[in-house]
TORTORKOL-832035 format. One record per residue (C-alpha): x, y, z; residue number from 1; residue in one letter. Coordinates in nm, 4 decimals. Layout:
<recs>
<rec><x>X</x><y>Y</y><z>Z</z><nr>NUM</nr><rest>a</rest></rec>
...
</recs>
This chain:
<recs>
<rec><x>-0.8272</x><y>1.5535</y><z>0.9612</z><nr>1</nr><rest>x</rest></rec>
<rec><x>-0.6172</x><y>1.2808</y><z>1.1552</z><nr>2</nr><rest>x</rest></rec>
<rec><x>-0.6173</x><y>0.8957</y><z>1.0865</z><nr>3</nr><rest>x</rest></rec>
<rec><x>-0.9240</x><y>0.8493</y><z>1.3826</z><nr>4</nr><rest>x</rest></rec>
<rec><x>-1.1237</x><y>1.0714</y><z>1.2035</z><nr>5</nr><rest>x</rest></rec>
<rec><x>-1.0801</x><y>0.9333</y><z>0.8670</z><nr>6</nr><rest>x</rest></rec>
<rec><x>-1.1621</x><y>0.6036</y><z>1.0288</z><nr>7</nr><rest>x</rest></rec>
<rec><x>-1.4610</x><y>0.6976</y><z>1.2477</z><nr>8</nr><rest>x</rest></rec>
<rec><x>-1.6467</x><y>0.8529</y><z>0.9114</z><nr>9</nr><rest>x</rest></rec>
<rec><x>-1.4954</x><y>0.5131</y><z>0.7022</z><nr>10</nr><rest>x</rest></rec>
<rec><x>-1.6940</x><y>0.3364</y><z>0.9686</z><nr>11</nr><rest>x</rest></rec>
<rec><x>-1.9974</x><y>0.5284</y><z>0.9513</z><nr>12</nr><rest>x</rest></rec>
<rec><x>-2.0271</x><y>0.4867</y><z>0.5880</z><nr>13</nr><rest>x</rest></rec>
<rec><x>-1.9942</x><y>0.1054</y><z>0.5693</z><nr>14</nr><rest>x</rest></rec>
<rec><x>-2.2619</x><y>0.0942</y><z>0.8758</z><nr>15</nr><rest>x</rest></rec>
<rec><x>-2.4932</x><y>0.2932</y><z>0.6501</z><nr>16</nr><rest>x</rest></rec>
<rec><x>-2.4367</x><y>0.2385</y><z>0.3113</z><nr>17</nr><rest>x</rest></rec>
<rec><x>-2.7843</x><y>0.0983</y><z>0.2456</z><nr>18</nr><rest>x</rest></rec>
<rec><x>-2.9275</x><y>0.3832</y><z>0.3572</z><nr>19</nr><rest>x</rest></rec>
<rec><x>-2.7226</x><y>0.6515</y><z>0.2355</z><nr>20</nr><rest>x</rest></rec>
<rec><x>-2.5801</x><y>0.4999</y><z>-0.0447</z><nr>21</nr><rest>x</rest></rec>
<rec><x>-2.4582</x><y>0.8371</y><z>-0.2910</z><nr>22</nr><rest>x</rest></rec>
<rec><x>-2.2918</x><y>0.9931</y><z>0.0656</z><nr>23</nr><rest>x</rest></rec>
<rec><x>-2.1001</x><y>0.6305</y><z>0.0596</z><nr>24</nr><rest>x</rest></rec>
<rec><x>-1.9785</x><y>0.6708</y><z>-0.3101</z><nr>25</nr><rest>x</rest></rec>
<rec><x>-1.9022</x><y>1.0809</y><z>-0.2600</z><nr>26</nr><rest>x</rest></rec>
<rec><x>-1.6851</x><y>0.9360</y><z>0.0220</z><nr>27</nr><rest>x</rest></rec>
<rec><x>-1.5286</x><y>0.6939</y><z>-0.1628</z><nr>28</nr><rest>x</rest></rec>
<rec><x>-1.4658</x><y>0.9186</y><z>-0.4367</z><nr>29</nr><rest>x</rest></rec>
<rec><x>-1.3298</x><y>1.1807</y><z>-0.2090</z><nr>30</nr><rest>x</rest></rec>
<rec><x>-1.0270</x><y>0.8963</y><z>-0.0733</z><nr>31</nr><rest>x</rest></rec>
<rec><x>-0.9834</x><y>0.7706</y><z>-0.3775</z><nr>32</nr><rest>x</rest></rec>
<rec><x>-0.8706</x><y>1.1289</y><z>-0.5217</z><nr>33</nr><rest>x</rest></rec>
<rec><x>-0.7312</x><y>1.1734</y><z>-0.2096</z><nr>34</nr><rest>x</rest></rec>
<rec><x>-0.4689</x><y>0.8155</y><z>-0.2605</z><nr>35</nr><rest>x</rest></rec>
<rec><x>-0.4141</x><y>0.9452</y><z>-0.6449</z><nr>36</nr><rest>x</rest></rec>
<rec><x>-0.2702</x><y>1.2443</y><z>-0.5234</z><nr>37</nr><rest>x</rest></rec>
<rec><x>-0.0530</x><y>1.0424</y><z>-0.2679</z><nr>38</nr><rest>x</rest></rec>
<rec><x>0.0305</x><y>0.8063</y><z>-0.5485</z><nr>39</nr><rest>x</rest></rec>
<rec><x>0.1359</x><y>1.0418</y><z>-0.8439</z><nr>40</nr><rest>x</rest></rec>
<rec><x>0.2942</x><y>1.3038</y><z>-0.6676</z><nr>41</nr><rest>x</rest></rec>
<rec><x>0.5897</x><y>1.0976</y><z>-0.6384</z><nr>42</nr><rest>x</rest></rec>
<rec><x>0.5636</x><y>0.9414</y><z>-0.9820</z><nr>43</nr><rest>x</rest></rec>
<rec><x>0.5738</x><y>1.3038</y><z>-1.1160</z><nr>44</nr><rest>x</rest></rec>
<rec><x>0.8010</x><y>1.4436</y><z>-0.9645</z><nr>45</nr><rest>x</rest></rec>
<rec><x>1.0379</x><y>1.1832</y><z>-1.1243</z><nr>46</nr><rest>x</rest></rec>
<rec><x>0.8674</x><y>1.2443</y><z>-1.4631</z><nr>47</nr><rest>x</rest></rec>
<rec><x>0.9762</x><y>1.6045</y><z>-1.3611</z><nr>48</nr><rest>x</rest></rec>
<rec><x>0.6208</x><y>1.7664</y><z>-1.4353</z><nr>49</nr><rest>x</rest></rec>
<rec><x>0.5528</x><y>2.0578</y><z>-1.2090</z><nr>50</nr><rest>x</rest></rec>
<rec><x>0.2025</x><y>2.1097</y><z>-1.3091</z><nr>51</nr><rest>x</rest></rec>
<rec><x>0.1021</x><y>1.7405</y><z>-1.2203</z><nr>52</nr><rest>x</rest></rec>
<rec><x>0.2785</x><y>1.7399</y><z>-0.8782</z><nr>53</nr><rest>x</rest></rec>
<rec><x>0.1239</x><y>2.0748</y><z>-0.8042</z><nr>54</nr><rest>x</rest></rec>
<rec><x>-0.1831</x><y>1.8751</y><z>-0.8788</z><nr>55</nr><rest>x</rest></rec>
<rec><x>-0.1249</x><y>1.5785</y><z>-0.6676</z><nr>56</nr><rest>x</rest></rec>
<rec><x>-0.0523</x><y>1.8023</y><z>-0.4126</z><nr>57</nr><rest>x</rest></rec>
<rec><x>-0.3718</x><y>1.9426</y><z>-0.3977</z><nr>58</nr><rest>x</rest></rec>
<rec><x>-0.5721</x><y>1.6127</y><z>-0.3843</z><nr>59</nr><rest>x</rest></rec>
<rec><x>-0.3858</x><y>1.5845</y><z>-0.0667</z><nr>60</nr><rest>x</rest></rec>
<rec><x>-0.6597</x><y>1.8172</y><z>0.1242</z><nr>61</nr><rest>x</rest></rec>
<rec><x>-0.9636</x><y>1.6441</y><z>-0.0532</z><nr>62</nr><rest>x</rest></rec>
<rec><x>-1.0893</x><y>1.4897</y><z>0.2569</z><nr>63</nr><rest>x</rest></rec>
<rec><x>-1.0475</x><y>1.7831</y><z>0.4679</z><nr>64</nr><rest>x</rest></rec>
<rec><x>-1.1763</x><y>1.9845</y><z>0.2225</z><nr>65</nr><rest>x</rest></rec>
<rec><x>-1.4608</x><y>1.7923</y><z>0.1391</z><nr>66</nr><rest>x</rest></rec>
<rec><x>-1.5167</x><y>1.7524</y><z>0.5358</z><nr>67</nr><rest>x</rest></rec>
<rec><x>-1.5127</x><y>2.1762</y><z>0.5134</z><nr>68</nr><rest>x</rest></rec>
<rec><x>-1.7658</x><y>2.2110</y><z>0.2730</z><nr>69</nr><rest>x</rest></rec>
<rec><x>-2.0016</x><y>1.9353</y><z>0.4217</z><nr>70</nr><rest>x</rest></rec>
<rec><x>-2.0212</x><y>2.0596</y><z>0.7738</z><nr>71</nr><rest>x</rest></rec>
<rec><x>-2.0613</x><y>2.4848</y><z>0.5950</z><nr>72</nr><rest>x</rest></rec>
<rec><x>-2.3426</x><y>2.3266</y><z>0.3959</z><nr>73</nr><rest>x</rest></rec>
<rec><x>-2.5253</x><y>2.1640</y><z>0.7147</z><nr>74</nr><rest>x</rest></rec>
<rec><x>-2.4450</x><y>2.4792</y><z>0.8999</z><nr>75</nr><rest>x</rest></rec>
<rec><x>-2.6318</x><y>2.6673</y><z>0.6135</z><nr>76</nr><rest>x</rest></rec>
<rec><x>-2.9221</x><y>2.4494</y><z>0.6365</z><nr>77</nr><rest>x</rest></rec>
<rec><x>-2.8494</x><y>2.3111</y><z>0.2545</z><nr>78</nr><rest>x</rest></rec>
<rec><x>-2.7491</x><y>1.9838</y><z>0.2924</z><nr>79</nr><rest>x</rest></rec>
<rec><x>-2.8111</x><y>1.7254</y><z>0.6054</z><nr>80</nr><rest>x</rest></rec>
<rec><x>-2.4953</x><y>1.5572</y><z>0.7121</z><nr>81</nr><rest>x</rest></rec>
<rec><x>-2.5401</x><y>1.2743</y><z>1.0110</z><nr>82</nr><rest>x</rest></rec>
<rec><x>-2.1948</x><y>1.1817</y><z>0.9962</z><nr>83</nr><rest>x</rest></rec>
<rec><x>-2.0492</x><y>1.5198</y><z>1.0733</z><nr>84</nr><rest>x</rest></rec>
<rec><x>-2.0683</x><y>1.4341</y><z>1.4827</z><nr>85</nr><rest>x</rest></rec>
<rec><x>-1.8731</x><y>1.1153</y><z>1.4486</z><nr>86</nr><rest>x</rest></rec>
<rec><x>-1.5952</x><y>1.3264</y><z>1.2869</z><nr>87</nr><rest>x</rest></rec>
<rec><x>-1.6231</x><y>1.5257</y><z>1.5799</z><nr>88</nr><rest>x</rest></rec>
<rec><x>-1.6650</x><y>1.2754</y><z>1.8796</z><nr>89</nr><rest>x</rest></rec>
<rec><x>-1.4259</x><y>0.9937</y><z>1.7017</z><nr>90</nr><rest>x</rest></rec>
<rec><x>-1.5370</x><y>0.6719</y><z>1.6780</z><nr>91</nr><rest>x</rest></rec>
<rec><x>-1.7012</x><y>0.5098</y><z>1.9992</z><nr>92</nr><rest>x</rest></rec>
<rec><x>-1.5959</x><y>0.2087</y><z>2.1699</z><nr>93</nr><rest>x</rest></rec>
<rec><x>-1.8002</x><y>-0.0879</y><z>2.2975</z><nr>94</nr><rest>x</rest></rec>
<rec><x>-1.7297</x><y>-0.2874</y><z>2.5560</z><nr>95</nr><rest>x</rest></rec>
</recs>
């Protein structure tokens, strides 16, 4: 997932929020484990703790991973995602 993409859906989920509001939150949950991995890693790996950097380091894939499971759930028919083809297309420009 590139920086367009994680913009594009960021977009999408402030446009709807009132609609959609628990997708906005699971979003928001999603980046914010996603910057406490980027944040601690470093921390910890001063504090010389292997376990939490190995930890951090996994929160680094929570977006992509979360965009994974998402679009196999919608595929599946178990879970309705309208944001997955803005992740795919990118954002759209007006003129």
């Amino acid at each position: 997932m590139n920086l367009v993409q994680l913009s594009a859906m960021k977009a999408w989920m402030v446009a709807h929020r009132s609609h959609q509001p628990v997708e906005y939150h699971a979003w928001d949950a999603v980046l914010t484990l996603w910057l406490m991995g980027w944040m601690g890693a470093p921390a910890f790996i001063v504090l010389d703790d292997p376990w939490a950097v190995l930890a951090c380091v996994s929160l680094f894939f929570a977006p992509p991973g979360y965009l994974r499971l998402r679009r196999r759930l919608h595929h599946r028919q178990r879970l309705r995602c309208d944001w997955l083809q803005v992740v795919q297309t990118g954002p759209t420009e007006t003129a």
